[in-house]
DRENPADO-277579 format. One record per residue (C-alpha): residue number from 1; residue in one letter; x, y, z. Coordinates in Angstrom, 1 decimal, m for minus. Layout:
! DRENPADO-277579
[lumse NUM,"A",[X,Y,Z]]
...
This chain:
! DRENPADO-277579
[lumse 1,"X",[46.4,51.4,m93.4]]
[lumse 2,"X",[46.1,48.2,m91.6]]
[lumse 3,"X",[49.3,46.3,m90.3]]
[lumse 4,"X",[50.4,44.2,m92.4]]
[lumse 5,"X",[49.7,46.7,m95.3]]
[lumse 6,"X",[52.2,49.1,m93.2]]
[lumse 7,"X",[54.8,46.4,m92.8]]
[lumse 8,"X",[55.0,46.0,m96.4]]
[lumse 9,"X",[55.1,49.6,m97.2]]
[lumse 10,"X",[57.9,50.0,m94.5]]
[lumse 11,"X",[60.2,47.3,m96.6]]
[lumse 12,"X",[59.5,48.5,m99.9]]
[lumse 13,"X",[61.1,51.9,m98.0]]
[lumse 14,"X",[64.3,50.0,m97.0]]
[lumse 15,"X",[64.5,48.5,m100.1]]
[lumse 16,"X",[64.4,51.9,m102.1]]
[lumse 17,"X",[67.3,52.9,m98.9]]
[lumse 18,"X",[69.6,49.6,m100.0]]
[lumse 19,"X",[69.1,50.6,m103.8]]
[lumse 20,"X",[69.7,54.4,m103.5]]
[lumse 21,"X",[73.5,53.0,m101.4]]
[lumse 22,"X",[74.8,51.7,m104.9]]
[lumse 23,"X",[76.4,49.2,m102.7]]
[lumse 24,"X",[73.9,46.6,m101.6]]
[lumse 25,"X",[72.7,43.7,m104.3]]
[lumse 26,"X",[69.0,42.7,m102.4]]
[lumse 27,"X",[66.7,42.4,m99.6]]
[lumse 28,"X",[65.0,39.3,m98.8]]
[lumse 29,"X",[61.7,38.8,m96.8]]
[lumse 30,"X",[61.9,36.4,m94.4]]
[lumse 31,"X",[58.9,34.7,m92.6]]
[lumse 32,"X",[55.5,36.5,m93.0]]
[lumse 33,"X",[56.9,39.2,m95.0]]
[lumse 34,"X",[58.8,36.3,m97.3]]
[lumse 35,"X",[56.9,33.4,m98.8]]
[lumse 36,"X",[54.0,33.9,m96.3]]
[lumse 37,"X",[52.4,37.3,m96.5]]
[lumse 38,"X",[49.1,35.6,m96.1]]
[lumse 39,"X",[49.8,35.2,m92.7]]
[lumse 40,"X",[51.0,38.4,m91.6]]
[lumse 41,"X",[48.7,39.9,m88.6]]
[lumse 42,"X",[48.7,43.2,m86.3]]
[lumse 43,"X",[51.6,41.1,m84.1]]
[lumse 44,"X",[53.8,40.3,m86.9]]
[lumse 45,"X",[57.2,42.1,m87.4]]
[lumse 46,"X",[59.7,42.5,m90.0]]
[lumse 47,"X",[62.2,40.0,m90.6]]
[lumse 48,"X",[64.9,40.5,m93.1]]
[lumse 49,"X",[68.4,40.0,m94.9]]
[lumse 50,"X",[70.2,43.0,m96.5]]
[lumse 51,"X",[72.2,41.4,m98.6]]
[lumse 52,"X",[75.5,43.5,m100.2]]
[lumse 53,"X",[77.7,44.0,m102.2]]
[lumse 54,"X",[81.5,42.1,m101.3]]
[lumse 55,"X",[83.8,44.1,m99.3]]
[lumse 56,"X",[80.6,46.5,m97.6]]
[lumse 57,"X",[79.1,44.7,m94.9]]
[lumse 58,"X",[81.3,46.3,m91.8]]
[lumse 59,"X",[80.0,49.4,m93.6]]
[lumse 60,"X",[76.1,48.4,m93.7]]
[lumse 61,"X",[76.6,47.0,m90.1]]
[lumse 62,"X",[78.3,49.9,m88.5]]
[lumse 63,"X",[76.0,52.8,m89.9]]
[lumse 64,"X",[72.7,52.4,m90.0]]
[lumse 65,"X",[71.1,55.3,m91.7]]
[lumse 66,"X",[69.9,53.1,m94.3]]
[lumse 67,"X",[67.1,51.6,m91.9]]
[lumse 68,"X",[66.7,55.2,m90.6]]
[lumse 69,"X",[65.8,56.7,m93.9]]
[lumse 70,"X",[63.0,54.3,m93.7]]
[lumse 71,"X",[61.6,55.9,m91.0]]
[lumse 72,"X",[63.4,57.1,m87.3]]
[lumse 73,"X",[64.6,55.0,m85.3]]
[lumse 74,"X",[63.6,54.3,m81.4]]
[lumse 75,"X",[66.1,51.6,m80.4]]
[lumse 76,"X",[68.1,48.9,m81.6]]
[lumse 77,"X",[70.8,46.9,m80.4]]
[lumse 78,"X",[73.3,44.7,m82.3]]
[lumse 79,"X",[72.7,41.0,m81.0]]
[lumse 80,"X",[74.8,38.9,m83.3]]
[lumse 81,"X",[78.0,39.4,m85.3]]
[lumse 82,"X",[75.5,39.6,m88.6]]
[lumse 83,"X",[72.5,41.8,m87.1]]
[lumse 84,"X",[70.4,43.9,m85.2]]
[lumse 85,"X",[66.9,44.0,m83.3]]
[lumse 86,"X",[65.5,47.4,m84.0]]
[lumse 87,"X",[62.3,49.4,m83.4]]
[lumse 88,"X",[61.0,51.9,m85.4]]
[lumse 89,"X",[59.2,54.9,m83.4]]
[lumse 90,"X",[55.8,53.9,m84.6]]
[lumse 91,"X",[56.2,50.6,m83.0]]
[lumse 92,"X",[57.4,48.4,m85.9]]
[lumse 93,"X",[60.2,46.3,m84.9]]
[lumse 94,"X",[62.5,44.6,m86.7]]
[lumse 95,"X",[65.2,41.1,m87.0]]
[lumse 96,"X",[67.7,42.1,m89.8]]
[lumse 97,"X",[71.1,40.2,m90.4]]
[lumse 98,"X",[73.4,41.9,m93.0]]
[lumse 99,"X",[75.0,39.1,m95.5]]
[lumse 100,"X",[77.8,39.1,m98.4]]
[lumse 101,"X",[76.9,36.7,m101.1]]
[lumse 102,"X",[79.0,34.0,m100.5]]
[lumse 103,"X",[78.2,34.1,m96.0]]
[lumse 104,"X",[74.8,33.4,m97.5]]
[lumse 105,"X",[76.1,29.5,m99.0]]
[lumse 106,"X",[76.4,28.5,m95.0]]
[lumse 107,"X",[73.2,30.5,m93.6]]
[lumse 108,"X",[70.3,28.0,m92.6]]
[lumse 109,"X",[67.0,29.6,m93.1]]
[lumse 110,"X",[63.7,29.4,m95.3]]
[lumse 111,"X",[63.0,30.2,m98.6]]
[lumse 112,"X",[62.4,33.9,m99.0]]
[lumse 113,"X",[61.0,36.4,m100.6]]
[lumse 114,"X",[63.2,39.9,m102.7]]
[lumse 115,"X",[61.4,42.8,m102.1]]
[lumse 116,"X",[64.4,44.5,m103.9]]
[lumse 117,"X",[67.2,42.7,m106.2]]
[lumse 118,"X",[69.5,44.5,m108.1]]
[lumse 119,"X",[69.6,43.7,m111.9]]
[lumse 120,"X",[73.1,41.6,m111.4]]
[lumse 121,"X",[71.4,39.6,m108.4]]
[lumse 122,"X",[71.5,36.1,m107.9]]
[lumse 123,"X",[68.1,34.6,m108.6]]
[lumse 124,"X",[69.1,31.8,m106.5]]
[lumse 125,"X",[69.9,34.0,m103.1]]
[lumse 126,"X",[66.6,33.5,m101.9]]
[lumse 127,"X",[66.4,29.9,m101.8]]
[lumse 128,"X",[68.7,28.3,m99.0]]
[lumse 129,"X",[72.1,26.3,m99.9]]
[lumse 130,"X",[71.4,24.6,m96.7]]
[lumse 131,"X",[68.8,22.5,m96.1]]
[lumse 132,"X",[66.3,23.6,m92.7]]
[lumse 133,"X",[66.2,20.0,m92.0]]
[lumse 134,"X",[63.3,19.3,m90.0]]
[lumse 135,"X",[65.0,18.7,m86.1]]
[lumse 136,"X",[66.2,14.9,m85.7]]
[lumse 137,"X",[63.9,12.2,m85.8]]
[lumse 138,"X",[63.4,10.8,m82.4]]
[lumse 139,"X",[62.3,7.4,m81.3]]
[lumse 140,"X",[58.7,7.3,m78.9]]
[lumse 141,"X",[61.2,5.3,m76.8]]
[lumse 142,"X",[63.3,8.5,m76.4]]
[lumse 143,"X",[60.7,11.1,m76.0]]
[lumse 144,"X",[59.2,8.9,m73.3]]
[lumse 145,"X",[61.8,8.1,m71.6]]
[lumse 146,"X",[63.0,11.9,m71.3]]
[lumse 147,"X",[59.5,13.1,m70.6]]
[lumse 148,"X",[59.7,11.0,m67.6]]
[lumse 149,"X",[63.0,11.4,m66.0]]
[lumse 150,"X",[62.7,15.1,m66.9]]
[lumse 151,"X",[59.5,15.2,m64.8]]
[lumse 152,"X",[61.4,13.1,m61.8]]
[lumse 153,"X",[64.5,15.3,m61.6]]
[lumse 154,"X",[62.2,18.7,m62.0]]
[lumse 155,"X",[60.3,17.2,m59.2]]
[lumse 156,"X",[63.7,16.6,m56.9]]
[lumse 157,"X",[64.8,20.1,m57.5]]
[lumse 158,"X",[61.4,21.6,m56.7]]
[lumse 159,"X",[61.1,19.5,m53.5]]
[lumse 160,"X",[64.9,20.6,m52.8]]
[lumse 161,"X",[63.5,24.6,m53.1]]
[lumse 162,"X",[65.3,24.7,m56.5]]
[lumse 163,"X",[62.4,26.1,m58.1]]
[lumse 164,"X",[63.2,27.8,m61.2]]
[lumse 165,"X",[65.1,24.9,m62.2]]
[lumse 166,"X",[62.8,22.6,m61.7]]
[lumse 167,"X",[60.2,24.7,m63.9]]
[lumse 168,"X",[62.5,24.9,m67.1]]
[lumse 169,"X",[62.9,20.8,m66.8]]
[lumse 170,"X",[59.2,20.3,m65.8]]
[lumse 171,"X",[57.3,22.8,m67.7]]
[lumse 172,"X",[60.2,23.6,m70.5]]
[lumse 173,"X",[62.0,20.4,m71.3]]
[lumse 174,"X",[58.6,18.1,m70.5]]
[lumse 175,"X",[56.8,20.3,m72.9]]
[lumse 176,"X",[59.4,20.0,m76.0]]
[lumse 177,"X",[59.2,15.9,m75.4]]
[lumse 178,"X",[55.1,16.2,m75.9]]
[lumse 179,"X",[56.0,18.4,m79.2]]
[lumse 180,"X",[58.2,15.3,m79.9]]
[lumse 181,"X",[55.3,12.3,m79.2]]
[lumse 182,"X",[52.2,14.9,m80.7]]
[lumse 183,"X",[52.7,13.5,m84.0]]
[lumse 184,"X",[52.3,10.0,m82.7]]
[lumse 185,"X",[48.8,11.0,m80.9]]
[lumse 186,"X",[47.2,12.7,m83.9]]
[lumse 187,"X",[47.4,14.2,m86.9]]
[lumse 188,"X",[48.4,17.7,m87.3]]
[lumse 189,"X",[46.3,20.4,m88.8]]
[lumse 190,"X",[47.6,21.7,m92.2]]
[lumse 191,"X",[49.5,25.0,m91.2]]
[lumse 192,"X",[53.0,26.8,m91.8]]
[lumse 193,"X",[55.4,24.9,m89.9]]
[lumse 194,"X",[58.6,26.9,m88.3]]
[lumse 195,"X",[61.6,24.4,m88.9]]
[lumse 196,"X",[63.3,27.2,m86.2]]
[lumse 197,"X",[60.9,26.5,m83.6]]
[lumse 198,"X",[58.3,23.7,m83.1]]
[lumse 199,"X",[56.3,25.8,m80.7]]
[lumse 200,"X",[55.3,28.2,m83.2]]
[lumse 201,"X",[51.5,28.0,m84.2]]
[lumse 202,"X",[51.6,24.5,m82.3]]
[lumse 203,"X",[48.1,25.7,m81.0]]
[lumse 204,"X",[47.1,26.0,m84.7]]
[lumse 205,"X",[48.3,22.7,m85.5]]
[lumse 206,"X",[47.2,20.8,m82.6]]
[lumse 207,"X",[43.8,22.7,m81.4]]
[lumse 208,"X",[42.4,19.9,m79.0]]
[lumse 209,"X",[45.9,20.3,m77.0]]
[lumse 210,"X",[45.2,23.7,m76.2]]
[lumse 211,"X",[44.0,23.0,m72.4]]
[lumse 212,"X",[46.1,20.1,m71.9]]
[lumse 213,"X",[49.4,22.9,m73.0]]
[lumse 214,"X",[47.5,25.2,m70.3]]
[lumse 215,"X",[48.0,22.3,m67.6]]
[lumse 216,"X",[51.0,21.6,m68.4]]
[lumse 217,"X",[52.3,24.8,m68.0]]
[lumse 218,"X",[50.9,26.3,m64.7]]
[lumse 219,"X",[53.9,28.1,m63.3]]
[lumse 220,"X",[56.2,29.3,m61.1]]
[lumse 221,"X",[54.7,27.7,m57.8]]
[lumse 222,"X",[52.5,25.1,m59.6]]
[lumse 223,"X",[55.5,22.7,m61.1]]
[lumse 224,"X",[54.1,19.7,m59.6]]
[lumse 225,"X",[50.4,20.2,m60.7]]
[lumse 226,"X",[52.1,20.9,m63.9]]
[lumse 227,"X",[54.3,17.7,m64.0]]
[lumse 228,"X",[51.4,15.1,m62.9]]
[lumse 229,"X",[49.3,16.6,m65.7]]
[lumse 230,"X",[52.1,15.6,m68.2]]
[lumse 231,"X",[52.1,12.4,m66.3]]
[lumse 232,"X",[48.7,11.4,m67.0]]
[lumse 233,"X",[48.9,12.6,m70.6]]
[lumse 234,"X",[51.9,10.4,m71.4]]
[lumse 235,"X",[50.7,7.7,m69.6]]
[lumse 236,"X",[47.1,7.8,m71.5]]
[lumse 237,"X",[48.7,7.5,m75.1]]
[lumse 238,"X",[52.1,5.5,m74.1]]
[lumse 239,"X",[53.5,2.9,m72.2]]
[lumse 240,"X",[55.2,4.6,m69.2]]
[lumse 241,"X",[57.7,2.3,m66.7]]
[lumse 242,"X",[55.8,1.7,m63.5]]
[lumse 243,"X",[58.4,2.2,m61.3]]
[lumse 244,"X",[59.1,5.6,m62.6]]
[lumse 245,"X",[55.5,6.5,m62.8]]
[lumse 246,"X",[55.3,5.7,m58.9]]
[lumse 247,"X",[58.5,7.6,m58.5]]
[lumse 248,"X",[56.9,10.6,m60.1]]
[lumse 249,"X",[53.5,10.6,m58.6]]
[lumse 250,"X",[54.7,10.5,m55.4]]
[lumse 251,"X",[57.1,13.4,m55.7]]
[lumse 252,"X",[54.0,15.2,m57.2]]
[lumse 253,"X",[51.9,14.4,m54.1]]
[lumse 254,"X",[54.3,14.6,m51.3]]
């Protein structure tokens, strides 16, 4: 059985543990198990909403031998007041929130898919009340302008020995201002989009930024080879202040 095959077989089992409780009303498929099986690999994982009946989800959330009777449990660990991250002991692992109906009206996620509804289920629970809006519009103005001074204070911490900080705003916070102009440089490839997280198959939508992503990300010790390769990019599609650019090349060279 290959991967994603066992994935699928492993909800169906949760599903047929949610139905056999009397208490739970569906289970939605979220991600490559939800509306985009077809791209479900050997590294994807389960991500889900149990969603039950009014007046049980303490119960659902504070016993969890209806995942268990899937299959044993290795580990898991309850990081939000809705869910858990969980691995099963043949190395499927798992995102699951627990939802009543009505939390499910102020939930933000995409479309999904019911691998189980009960016969009195909502049709509609799968499909969001709230819109994933796409994250704000911003001007080139903007993006430049942060790429740059995000580069110039990264640079002042490294040169200050405040390295790790000046990694997140050089090779973190540099990088998500590129995501931002990309659109402006060339047109994207025609792929699932994450509206969660704009980094997700970015290599898949951009596949002639692959080595430039790979310079601007060089690590640790290499933040200012890193930031004067973001330099140059910027400055090669965009119009970049020249007393900033000398400001940030000569931090890179000192």
């Amino acid at each position: 059985m290959n991967r994603p095959e066992q994935l699928h077989e492993r909800l169906d089992a949760i599903g047929r543990s949610l139905e056999s409780s009397g208490k739970a009303l569906a289970l939605i498929g979220l991600g490559s198990v939800g509306v985009e099986t077809a791209r479900a690999d050997r590294y994807s994982d389960l991500d889900f909403y149990a969603v039950v009946r009014p007046g049980h989800k303490a119960e659902f959330l504070g016993d969890l031998r209806w995942m268990s009777a899937a299959h044993p449990v290795a580990w898991c660990f309850q990081n939000t007041p809705h869910g858990y991250k969980l691995l099963y002991e043949d190395g499927i692992f798992c995102e699951l929130e627990v939802y009543e109906p009505d939390e499910l009206l102020k939930v933000r996620y995409a479309e999904g898919r019911f691998v189980w509804k009960a016969r009195d289920c909502d049709e509609s629970l799968r499909i969001p009340a709230q819109e994933t809006a796409d994250r704000q519009e911003r001007s080139v103005a903007w993006s430049v302008g942060e790429l740059v001074t995000n580069l110039y204070v990264g640079l002042c911490r490294y040169r200050r020995g405040e390295k790790l900080s000046a990694y997140r705003f050089v090779q973190g916070y540099a990088v998500e201002r590129v995501m931002d102009l990309l659109p402006h440089v060339m047109t994207p490839e025609p792929v699932h989009r994450d509206p969660f997280g704009r980094e997700r198959r970015i290599e898949q939508q951009y596949p002639d930024m692959t080595a430039d992503f790979a310079s601007f990300m060089q690590g640790y010790e290499r933040t200012p080879e890193s930031a004067l390769s973001l330099l140059r990019w910027v400055e090669r599609h965009f119009d970049v202040n020249p007393a900033m650019r000398r400001l940030v090349e000569e931090l890179c060279l000192r």
